[in-house]
C-alpha positions as CSV (number, residue, x, y, z in Angstrom):
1,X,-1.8,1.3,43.4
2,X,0.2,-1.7,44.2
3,X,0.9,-4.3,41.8
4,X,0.1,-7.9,41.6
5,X,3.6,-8.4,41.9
6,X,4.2,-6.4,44.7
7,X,1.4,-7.8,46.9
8,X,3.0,-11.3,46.6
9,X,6.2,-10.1,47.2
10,X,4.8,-8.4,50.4
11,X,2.7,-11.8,51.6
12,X,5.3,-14.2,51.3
13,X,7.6,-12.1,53.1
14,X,5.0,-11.5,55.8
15,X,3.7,-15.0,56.1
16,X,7.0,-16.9,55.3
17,X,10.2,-14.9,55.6
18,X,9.7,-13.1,58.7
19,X,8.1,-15.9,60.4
20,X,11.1,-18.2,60.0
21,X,13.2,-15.3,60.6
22,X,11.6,-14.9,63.9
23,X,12.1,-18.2,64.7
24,X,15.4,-18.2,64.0
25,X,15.3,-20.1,60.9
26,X,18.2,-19.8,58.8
27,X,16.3,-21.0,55.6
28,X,12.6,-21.2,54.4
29,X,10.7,-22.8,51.5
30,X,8.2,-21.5,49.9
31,X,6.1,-22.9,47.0
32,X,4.2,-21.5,44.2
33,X,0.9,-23.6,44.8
34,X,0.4,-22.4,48.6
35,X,1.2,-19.0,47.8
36,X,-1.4,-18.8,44.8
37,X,-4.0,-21.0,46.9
38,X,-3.5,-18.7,49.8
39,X,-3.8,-15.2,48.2
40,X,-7.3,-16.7,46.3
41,X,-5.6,-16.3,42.7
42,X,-6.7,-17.9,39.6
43,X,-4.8,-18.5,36.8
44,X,-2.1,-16.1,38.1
45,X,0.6,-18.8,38.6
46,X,3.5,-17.2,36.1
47,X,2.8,-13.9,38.5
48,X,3.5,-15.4,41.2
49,X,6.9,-17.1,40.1
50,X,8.3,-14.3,38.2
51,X,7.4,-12.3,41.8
52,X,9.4,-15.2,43.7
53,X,12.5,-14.9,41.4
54,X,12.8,-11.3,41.2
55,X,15.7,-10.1,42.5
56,X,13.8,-7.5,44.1
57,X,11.7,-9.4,46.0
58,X,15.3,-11.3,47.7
59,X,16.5,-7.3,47.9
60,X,12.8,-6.2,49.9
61,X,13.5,-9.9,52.0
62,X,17.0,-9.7,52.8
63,X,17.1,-13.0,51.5
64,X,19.8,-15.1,49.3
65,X,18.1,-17.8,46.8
66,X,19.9,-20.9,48.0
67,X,17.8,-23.5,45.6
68,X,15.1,-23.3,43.4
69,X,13.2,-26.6,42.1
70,X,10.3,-27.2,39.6
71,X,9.1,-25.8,35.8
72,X,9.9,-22.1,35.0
73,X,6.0,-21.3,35.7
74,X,4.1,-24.4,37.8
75,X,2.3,-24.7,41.3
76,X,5.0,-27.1,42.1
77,X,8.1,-24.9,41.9
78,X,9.8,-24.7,45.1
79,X,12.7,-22.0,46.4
80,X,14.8,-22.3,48.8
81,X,15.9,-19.2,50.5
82,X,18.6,-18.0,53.0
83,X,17.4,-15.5,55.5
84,X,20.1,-12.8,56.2
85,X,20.1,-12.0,60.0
């Protein structure tokens, strides 16, 4: 079964990273609060930031943290990533 983690992991890189990557976009922002509004979570906003700063998740991406903004665990942190080609 996959885990919480996994599935956010999985839809930001689906709905932000390859997007932008697409596009041509060498960087994308993502935020906590439209990721947990989006996936219909509640009360799941430390899941989704400890997903977002994994390393694994920047590993699954092919992505390089370039900035990250905001509380350790709050709808209104913000990351800044690189997309690798």
């Amino acid at each position: 079964m996959e885990s919480l983690a996994d599935k956010i992991r999985c839809y930001v890189n689906e709905s932000f990273i390859e997007p932008a990557r697409i596009a041509g976009n060498t960087s994308v922002t993502v935020t906590a609060g439209d990721v947990h509004k989006d996936l219909k979570l509640e009360s799941r906003m430390p899941a989704v930031c400890a997903a977002l700063d994994a390393a694994k998740f920047q590993k699954h991406s092919r992505v390089l943290l370039s900035k990250r903004s905001g509380p350790k665990q709050s709808s209104t942190v913000k990351w800044v990533f690189s997309i690798e080609p």
